[in-house]
C-alpha positions in Angstrom: -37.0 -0.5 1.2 -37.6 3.0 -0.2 -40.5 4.6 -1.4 -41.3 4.1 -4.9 -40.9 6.9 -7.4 -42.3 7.5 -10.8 -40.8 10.4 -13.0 -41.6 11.8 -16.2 -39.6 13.9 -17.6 -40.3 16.0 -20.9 -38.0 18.2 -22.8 -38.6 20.5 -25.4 -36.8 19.6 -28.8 -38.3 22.1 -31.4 -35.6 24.0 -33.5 -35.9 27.3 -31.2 -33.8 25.2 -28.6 -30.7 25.3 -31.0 -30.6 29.3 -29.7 -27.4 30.3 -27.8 -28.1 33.1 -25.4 -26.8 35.6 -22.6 -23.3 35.1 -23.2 -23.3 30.9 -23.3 -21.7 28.9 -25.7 -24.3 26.0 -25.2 -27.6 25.9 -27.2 -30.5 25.9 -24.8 -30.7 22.0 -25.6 -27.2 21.6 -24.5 -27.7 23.8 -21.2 -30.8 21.9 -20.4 -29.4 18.2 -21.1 -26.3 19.2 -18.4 -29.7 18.9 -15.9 -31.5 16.4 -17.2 -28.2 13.7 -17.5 -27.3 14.6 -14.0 -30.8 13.9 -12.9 -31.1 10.7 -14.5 -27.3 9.7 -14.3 -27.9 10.2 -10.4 -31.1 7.8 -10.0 -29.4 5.1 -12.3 -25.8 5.4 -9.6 -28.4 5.2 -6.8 -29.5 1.7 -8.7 -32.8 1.3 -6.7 -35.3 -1.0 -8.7 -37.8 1.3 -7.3 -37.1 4.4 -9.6 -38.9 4.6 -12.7 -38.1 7.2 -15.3 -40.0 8.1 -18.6 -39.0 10.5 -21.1 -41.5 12.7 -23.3 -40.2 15.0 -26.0 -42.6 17.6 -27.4 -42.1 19.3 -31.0 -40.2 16.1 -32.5 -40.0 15.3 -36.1 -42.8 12.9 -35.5 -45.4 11.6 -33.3 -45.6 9.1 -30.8 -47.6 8.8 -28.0 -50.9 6.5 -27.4 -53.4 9.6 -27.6 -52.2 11.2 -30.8 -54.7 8.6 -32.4 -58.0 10.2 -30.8 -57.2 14.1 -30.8 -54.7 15.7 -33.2 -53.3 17.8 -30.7 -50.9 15.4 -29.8 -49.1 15.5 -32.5 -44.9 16.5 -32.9 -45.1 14.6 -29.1 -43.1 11.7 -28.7 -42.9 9.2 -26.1 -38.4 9.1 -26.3 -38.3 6.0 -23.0 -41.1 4.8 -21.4 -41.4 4.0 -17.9 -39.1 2.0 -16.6 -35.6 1.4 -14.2 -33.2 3.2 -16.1 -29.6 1.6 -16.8 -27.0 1.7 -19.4 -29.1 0.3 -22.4 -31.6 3.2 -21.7 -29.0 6.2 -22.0 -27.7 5.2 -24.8 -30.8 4.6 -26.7 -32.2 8.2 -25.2 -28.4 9.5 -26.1 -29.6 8.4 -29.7 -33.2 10.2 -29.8 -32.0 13.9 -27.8 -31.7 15.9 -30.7 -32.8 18.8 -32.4 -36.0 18.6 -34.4 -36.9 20.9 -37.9 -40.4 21.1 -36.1 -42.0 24.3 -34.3 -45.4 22.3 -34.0 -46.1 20.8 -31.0 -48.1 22.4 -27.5 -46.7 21.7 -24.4 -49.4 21.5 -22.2 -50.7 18.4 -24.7 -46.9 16.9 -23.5 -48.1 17.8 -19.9 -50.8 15.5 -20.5 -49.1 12.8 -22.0 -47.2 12.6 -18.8 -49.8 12.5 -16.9 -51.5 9.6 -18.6 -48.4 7.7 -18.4 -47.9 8.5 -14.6 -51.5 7.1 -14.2 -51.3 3.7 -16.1 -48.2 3.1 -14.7 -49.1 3.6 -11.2 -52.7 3.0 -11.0 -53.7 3.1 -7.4 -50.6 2.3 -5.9 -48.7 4.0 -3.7 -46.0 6.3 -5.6 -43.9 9.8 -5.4 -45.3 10.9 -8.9 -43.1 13.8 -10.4 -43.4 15.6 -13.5 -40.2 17.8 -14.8 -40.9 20.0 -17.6 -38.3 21.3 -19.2 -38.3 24.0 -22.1 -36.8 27.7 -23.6 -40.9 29.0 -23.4 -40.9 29.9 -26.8 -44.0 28.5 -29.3 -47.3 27.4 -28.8 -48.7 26.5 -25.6 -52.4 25.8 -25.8 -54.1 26.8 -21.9 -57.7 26.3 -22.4 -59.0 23.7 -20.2 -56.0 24.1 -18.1 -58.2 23.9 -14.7 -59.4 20.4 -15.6 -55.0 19.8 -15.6 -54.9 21.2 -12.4 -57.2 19.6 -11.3 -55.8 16.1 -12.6 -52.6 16.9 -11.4 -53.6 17.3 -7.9 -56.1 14.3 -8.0 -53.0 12.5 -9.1 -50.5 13.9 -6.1 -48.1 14.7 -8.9 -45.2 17.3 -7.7 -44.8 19.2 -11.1 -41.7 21.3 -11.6 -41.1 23.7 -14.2 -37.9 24.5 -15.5 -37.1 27.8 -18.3 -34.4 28.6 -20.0 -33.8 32.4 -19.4 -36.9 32.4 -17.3 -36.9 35.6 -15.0 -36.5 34.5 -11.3 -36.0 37.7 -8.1 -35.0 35.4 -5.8 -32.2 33.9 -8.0 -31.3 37.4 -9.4 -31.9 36.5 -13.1 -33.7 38.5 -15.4 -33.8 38.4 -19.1 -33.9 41.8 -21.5 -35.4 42.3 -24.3 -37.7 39.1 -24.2 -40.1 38.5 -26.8 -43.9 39.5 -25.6 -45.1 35.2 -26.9 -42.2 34.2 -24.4 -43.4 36.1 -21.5 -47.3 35.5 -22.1 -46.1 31.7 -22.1 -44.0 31.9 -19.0 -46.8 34.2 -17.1 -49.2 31.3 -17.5 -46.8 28.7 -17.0 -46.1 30.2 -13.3 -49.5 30.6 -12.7 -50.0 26.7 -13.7 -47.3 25.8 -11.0 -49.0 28.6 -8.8 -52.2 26.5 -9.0 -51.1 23.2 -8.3 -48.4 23.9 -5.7 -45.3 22.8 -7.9 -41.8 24.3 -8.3 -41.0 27.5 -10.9 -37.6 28.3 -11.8 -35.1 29.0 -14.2 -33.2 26.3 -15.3 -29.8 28.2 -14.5 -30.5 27.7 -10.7 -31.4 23.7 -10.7 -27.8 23.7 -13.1 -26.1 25.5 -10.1 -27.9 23.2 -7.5 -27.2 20.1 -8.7 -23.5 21.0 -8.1 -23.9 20.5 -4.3 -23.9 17.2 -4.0 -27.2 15.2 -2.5 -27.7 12.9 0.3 -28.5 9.5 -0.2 -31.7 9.0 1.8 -32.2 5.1 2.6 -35.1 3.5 4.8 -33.3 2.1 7.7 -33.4 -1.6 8.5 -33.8 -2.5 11.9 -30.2 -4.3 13.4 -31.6 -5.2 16.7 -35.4 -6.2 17.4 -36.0 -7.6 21.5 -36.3 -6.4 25.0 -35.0 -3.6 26.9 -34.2 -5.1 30.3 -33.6 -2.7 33.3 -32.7 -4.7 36.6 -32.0 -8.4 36.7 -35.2 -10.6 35.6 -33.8 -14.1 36.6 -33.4 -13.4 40.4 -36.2 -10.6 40.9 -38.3 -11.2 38.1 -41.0 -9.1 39.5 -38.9 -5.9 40.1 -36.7 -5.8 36.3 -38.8 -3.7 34.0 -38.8 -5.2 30.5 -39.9 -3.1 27.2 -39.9 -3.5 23.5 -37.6 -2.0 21.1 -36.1 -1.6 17.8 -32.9 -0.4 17.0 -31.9 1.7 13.7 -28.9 3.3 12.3 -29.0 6.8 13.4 -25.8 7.7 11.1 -24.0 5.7 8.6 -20.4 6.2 6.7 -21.3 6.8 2.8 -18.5 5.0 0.7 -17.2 5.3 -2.7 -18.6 3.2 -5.2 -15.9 0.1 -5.7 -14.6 -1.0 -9.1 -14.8 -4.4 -10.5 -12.5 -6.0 -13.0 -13.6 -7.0 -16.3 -11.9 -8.3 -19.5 -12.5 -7.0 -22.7 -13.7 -10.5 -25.5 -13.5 -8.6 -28.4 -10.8 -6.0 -30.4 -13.1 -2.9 -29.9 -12.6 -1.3 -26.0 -16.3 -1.0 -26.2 -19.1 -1.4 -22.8 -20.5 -4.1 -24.5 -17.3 -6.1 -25.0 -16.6 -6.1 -21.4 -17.0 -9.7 -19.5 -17.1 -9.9 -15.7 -13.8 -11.9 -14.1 -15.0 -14.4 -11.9 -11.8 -15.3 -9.4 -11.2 -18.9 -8.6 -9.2 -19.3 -5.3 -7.0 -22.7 -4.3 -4.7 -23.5 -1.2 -1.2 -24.6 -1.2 1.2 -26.0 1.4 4.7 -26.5 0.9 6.1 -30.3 0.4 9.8 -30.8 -1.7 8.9 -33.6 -2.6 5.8 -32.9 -4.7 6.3 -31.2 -8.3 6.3 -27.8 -8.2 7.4 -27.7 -4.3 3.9 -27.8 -3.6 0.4 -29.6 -3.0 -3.0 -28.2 -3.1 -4.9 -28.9 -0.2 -9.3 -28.4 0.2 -10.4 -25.8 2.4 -12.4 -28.7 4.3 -9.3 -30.0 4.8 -7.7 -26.4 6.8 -8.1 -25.7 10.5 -8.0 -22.0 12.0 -4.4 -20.9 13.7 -3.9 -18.7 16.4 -0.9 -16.9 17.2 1.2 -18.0 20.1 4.1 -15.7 20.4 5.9 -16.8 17.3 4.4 -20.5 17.2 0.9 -21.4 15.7 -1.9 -23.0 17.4 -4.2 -25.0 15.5 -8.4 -25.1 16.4 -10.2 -27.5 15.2 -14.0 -27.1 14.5 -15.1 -29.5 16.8 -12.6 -27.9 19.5 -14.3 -23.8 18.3 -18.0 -25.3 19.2 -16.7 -26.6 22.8 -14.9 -22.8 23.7 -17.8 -20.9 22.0 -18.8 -18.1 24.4 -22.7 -18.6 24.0 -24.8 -15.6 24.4 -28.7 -14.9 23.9 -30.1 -11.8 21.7 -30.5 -8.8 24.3 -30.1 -5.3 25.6 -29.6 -5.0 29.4 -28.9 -2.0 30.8 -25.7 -2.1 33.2 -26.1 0.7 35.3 -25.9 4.9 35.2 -23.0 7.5 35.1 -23.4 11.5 34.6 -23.7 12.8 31.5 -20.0 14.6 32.3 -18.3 11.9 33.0 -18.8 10.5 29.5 -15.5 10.7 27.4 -16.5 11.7 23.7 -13.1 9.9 22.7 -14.7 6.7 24.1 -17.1 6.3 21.2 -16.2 3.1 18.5 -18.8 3.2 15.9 -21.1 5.2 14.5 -24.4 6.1 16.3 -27.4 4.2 16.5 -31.2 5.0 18.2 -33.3 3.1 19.8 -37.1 3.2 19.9 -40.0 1.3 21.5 -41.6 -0.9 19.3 -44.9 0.8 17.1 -47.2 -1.9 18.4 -47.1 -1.3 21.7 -48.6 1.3 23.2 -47.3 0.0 26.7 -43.3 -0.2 25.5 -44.1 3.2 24.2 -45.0 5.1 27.0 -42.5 3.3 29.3 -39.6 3.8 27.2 -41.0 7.2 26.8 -40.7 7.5 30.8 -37.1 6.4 30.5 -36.1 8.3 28.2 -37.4 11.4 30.8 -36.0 10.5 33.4 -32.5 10.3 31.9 -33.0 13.9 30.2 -33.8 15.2 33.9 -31.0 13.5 35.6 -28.4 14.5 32.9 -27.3 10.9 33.2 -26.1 8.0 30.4 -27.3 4.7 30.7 -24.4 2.0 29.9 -26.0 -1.6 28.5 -24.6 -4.8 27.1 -26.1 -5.9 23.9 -26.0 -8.8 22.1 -27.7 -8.2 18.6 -28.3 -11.8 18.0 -27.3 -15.2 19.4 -23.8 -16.4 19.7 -22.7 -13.0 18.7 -20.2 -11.5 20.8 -21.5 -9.1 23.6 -20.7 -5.3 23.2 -21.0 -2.4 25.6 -23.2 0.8 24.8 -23.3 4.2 25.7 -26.9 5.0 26.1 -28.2 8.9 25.9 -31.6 10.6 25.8 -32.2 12.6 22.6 -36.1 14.9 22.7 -36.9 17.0 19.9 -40.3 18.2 19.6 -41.4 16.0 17.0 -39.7 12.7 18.2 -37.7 11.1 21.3 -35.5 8.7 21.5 -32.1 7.1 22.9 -29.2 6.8 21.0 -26.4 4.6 21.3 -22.8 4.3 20.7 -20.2 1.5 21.5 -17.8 1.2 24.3 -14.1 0.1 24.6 -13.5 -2.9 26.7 -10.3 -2.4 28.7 -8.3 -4.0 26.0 -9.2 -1.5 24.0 -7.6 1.3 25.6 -3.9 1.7 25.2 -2.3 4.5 28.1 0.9 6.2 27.1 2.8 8.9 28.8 4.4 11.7 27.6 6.8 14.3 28.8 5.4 17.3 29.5 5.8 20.2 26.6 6.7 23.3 29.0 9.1 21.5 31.6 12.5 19.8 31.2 14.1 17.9 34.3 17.6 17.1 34.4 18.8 13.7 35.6 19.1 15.0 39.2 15.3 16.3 39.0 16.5 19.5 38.7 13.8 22.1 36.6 15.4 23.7 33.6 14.2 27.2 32.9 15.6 27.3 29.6 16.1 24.8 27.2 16.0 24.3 23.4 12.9 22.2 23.7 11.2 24.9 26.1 9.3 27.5 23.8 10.4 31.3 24.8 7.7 33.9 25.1 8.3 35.4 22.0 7.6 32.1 20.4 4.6 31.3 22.5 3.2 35.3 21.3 4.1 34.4 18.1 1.8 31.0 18.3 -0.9 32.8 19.9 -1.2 35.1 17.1 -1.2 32.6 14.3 -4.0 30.4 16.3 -5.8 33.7 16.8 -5.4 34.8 12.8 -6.9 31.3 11.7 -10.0 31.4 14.1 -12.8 30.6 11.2 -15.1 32.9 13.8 -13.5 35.8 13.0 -14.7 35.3 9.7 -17.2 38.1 8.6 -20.7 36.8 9.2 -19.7 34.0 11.6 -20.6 36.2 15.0 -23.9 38.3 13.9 -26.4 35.9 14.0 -26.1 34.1 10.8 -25.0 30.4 10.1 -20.9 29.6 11.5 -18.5 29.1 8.6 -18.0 25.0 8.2 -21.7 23.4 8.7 -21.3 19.6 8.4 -24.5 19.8 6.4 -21.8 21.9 4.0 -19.0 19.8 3.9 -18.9 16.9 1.5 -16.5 14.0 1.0 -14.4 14.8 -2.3 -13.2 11.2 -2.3 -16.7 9.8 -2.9 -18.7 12.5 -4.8 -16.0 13.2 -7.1 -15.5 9.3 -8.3 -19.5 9.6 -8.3 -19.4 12.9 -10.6 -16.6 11.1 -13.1 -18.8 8.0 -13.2 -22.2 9.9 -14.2 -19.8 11.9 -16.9 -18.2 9.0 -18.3 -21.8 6.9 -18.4 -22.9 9.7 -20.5 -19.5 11.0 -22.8 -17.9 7.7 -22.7 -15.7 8.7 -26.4 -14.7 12.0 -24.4 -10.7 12.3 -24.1 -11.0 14.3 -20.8 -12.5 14.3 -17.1 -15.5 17.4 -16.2 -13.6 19.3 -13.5 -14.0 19.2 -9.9 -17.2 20.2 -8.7 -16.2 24.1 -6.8 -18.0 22.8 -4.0 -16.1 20.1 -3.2 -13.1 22.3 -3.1 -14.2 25.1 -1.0 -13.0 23.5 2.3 -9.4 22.6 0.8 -7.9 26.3 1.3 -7.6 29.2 3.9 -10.7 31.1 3.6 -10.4 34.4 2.1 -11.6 36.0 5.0 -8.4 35.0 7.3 -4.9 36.6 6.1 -2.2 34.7 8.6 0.9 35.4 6.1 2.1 38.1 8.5 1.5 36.1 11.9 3.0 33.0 9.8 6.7 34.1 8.8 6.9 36.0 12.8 6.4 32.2 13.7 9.4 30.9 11.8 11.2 33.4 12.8 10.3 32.6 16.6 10.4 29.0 16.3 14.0 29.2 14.0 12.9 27.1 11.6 15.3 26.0 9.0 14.8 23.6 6.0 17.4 20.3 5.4 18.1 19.3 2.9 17.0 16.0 0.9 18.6 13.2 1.7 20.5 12.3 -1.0 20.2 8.7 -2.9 22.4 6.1 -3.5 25.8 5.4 -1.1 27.7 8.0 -0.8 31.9 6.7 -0.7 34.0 8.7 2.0 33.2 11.1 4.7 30.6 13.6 5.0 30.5 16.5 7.5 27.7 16.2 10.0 25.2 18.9 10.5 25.6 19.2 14.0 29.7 19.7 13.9 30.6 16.2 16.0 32.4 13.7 14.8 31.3 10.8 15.0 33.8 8.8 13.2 35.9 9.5 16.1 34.4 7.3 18.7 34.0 4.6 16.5 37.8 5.1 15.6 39.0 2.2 17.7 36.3 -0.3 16.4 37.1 1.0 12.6 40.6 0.7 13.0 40.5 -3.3 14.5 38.5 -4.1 11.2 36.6 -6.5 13.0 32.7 -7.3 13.0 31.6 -8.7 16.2 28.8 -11.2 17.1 26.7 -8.9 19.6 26.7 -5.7 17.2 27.1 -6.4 13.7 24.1 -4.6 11.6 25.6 -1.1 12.8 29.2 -1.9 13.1 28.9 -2.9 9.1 27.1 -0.2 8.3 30.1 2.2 10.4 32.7 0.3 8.8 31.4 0.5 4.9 30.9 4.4 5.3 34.5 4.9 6.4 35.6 3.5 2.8 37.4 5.9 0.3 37.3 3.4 -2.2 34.4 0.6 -3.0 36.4 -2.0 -3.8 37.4 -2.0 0.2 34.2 -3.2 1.2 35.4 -6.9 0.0 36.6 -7.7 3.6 33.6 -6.8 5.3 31.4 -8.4 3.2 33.1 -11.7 3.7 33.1 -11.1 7.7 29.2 -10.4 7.7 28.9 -13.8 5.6 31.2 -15.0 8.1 28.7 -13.8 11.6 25.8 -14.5 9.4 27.0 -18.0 9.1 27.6 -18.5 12.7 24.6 -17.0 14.0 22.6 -19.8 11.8 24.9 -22.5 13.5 24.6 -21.4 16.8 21.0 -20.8 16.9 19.0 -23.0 19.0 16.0 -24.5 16.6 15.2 -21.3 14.6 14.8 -18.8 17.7 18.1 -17.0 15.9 16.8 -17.2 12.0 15.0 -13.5 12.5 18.3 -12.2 13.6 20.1 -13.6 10.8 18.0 -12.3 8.3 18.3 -9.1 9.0 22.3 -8.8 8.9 21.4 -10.6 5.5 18.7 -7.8 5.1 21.4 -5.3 5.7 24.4 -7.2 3.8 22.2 -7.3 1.0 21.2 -3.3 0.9 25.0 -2.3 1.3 26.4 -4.0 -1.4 23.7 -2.9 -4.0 24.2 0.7 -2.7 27.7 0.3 -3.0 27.3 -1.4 -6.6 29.1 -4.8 -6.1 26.1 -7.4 -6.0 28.6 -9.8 -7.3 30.1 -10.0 -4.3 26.8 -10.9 -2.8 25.3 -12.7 -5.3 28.2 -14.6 -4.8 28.0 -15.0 -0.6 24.3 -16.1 -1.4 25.0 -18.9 -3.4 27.5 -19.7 -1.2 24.8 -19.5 2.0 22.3 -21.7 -0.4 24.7 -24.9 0.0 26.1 -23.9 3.3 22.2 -24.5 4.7 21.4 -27.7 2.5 21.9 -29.7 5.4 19.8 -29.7 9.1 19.7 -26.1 8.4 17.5 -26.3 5.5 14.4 -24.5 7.0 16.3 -21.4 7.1 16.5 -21.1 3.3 12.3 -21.0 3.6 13.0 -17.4 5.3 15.6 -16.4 2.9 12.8 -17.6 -0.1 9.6 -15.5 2.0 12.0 -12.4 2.4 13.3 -12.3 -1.1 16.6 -12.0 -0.5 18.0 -14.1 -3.5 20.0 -13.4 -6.2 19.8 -9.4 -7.3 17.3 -8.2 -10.2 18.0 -5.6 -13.3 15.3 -3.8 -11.2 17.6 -3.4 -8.4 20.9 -3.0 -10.4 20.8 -2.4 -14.0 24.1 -4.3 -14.6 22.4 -7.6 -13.4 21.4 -9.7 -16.1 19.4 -12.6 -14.2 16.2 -13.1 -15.5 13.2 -13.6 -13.3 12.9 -17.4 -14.4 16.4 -18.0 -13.4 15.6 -15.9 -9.8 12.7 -18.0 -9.3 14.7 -21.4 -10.0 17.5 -20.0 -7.7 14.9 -20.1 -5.0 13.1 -23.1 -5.8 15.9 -25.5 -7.6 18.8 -28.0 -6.3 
């Protein structure tokens, strides 16, 4: 669970804010909401019942707050959302109340205070991160005296307050604002010098706006996957020489993923959020029988048994039969045996990493696995273990390794393949061509030539990112993975917490620049030049699309051989044997001039079609059949006479009525019925009449 967090946030709403400044379109209220919608946008997405947000607004139209009764100097402050998990009901009734006021009354350091008393109802003595955000343009009154006692409160409370200005002068940023009226900088002076005194954060608001464009990691309080015993040597033969100790496993890294969508239905005529009604799904099981209505019967999922895969043939489990094969296994972590740290193959890591620690109560577990973990380190060596993390699961095998930074140690863990899981293939060798004889070919078309491997040299060597300025002098190497971010699952992220808070808006916010930055060549790197000398090199030529459709008559090939040629003798027979008829019907259908020519053929591939399903022993020949039917099918539509197939499949349909019947159940899974609009546009069967094709007498 994470650590609970209370945050106030208060926001200056006198009419001063409606000021546009330094070149901005936005009013200062408009360029501080874009901060304070993606601050509260991001701890509603994070949806943790553990944040709680409260907003104050100071120099409103009127007064609301629950000291404004006792001392008039809490007046024009209002108390816009008090504290509470924020969700879609609460933006849109704080969407309704972020406005511009007609008021200049109103202190801010009273506001401060009214944020502080909330932060201490709400959290009495409990333990809390207590923030303060205090947001304003630092123009009109801010009343100091007894500012001390604030501090003072402030740090009694632990509350991290940050400051945020409008135009407020920052070096380090490199922001500094002309011409500023002396009230503003007296206020902003003494507003620094309260964040001074109570160790918070002073800034101009322009920075936060620019840093909440990189996007932040979700931090999460890790939940143990494995809690038992560490077993080194074997404890059921030699109990008194296997050294045992207590540990905890945690995820060390985890894969962030995009939030999912859900389906909902809208009840009502208005596409509104609060029209919407979750779809609950409903799921039933059928099994074919002809002689029930509708071709089919549902069946209870009590009533289904798991199938394994035989070859082609299904092998039904039982239960009862699952519990008598069940490879038992007990909840542990046994370490195998050792292997150099060399000989580990990075490529042999499945899953992301996990670390291992001894358990906190014991100071015995501690200072052994401490020792361990030591001993590794010193004999560069990687532990391999088989753990189980509970019982009955299957076993897995783990790559153990020694991790020791100054303020922790640890191992860390990631899984092994079995030898099932590793697939060897061999390929030819890139630089070397042999000849059937074994003889070495010196040149060849597939061997590269020096001036191609120059050429390739080059390119690699003009898109090395270290020859970027900067990368070799000390300073941080371009492409951090604390820099790159996933653009699949920030940007749906960034659209969400836009469309939460303009849903009426027409248009999408545009990609977040740093999300982008990876996708092109650095600026830095200029491989134009060392590119075209490649295609040059490596004779690079483009071919042309392929065009679509069926092309009637010849076409010269781009290689200059004819092809036709050798198949002159088959062509000219006109015959479609039984051991080669998919490419002898293609061959034959592109030597038509004409498409009405194809009638023949089609009427032999019904004809091998038909004889294949005869001669086929049970259904071990139905896969075969299919796909000439696959192929008959795709020819005539390409060649625009599905009548004539349309015709052969009706003509198949009662041709397989009788023993053959189960073939017409592979014809029906494939789709290979009668021919839609969607295929041909001078079809006109409907999908009813497609459906009772399959299904009907």
């Amino acid at each position: 669970m994470a650590d609970k967090q209370a945050t106030v946030y208060i926001i200056d709403l006198a009419s001063s804010m409606n000021q546009t400044r330094s070149g901005r379109s936005e009013s200062d209220l408009d360029y501080t909401l874009k901060y304070l919608w993606d601050r509260i946008t991001t701890t509603v997405s994070n949806g943790r019942k553990t944040d709680n947000i409260a907003v104050v607004g100071f120099r409103t139209d009127g007064s609301d707050n629950s000291l404004v009764q006792s001392d008039d100097n809490y007046r024009n402050i209002s108390v816009l959302s008090p504290m509470s998990q924020f969700l879609m009901p609460q933006i849109r009734e704080l969407q309704k109340l972020l406005h511009l006021s007609d008021s200049e009354d109103g202190d801010g350091i009273s506001a401060l205070v009214v944020a502080i008393d909330i932060i201490e109802k709400y959290c009495k003595k409990l333990k809390y991160i207590r923030n303060i955000v205090f947001l304003t343009n630092g123009n009109g009154r801010f009343d100091f005296d007894g500012i001390d006692d604030i501090v003072q409160q402030i740090k009694d409370q632990g509350i991290k307050l940050t400051i945020l200005g409008v135009e407020f002068d920052d070096p380090e940023f490199g922001f500094k604002e002309e011409d500023k009226p002396s009230s503003k900088a007296e206020n902003e002076s003494a507003l620094k010098r309260l964040c001074d005194d109570c160790d918070g954060v002073f800034g101009t608001i322009a920075e936060a706006i620019e840093e909440i464009q990189r996007p932040r990691i979700k931090k999460t309080r890790p939940v143990p996957s494995f809690r038992g015993c560490l077993t080194i040597g074997d404890e059921s033969s030699n109990p008194g020489s296997a050294l045992i100790i207590d540990v905890e496993r945690y995820p060390r890294t985890m894969v962030a993923k995009p939030p999912s969508a859900s389906s909902f239905a809208i009840i009502s005529e208005e596409a509104s959020n609060e029209n919407l009604q979750k779809i609950r799904n409903t799921r039933s099981y059928q099994v074919e029988d002809e002689s029930a209505p509708g071709q089919s019967i549902d069946i209870d999922r009590e009533d289904m048994a798991k199938g394994y895969l035989y070859g082609r043939t299904i092998v039904p489990i039982s239960a009862e039969d699952a519990e008598i094969v069940k490879f038992e296994t007990f909840a542990s972590l046994r370490i195998i045996g050792f292997i150099p740290r060399s000989s580990f193959d990075r490529s042999f890591s499945l899953s992301n990493s996990n670390m291992i620690v001894a358990s906190k109560v014991n100071d015995k577990a501690i200072m052994a696995l401490s020792s361990f973990i030591h001993a590794l380190y010193e004999l560069d060596s990687i532990a391999v273990g088989r753990l189980v993390l509970k019982d009955d699961k299957p076993p897995t095998m783990i790559a153990i390794a020694p991790v020791i930074e100054p303020e922790y140690e640890c191992l860390v863990d990631v899984q092994l393949p079995f030898a099932e899981d590793i697939r060897q293939y061999k390929f030819a060798p890139l630089d070397t061509v042999k000849t059937l004889t074994g003889k070495v070919l010196e040149k060849h078309r597939l061997i590269p030539t020096q001036e191609l491997q120059e050429a390739m040299n080059d390119y690699i060597e003009a898109m090395d990112l270290t020859n970027i300025e900067g990368a070799n002098d000390g300073s941080i190497p371009f492409g951090q993975p604390d820099d790159i971010f996933s653009p699949l699952l920030h940007r749906i992220q960034q659209v969400i917490r836009s469309r939460a808070t303009n849903p009426d808006e027409d248009f999408l916010p545009d990609i977040n620049p740093v999300l982008t930055s990876y996708s092109t060549v650095p600026r830095e790197l200029d491989p134009e030049e060392e590119l075209t000398r490649l295609r040059q090199a490596a004779d690079i030529k483009l071919i042309p699309a392929r065009a679509k459709g069926k092309k009637v008559g010849k076409d010269k090939p781009l290689s200059g051989l004819d092809v036709s040629k050798l198949l002159e003798k088959r062509i000219k027979s006109g015959r479609i044997s039984f051991g080669n008829p998919i490419p002898e019907f293609r061959q034959m259908t592109a030597s038509l001039k004409q498409k009405d020519d194809i009638e023949p053929f089609v009427q032999q591939m019904g004809g091998v079609i038909k004889g294949i399903i005869k001669d086929s022993a049970a259904d071990l020949q139905y896969g075969r059949a299919v796909e000439c039917l696959k192929v008959l099918r795709e020819e005539c539509i390409a060649m625009e006479v599905f009548e004539l197939y349309d015709s052969f499949i009706k003509e198949l349909k009662t041709y397989t009525e009788g023993e053959r019947r189960d073939f017409w159940s592979r014809v029906r899974k494939e789709r290979l019925g009668l021919v839609l609009p969607s295929e041909d546009p001078r079809s006109t069967l409907s999908t009813e009449e497609s459906g009772k094709f399959y299904y009907g007498r």
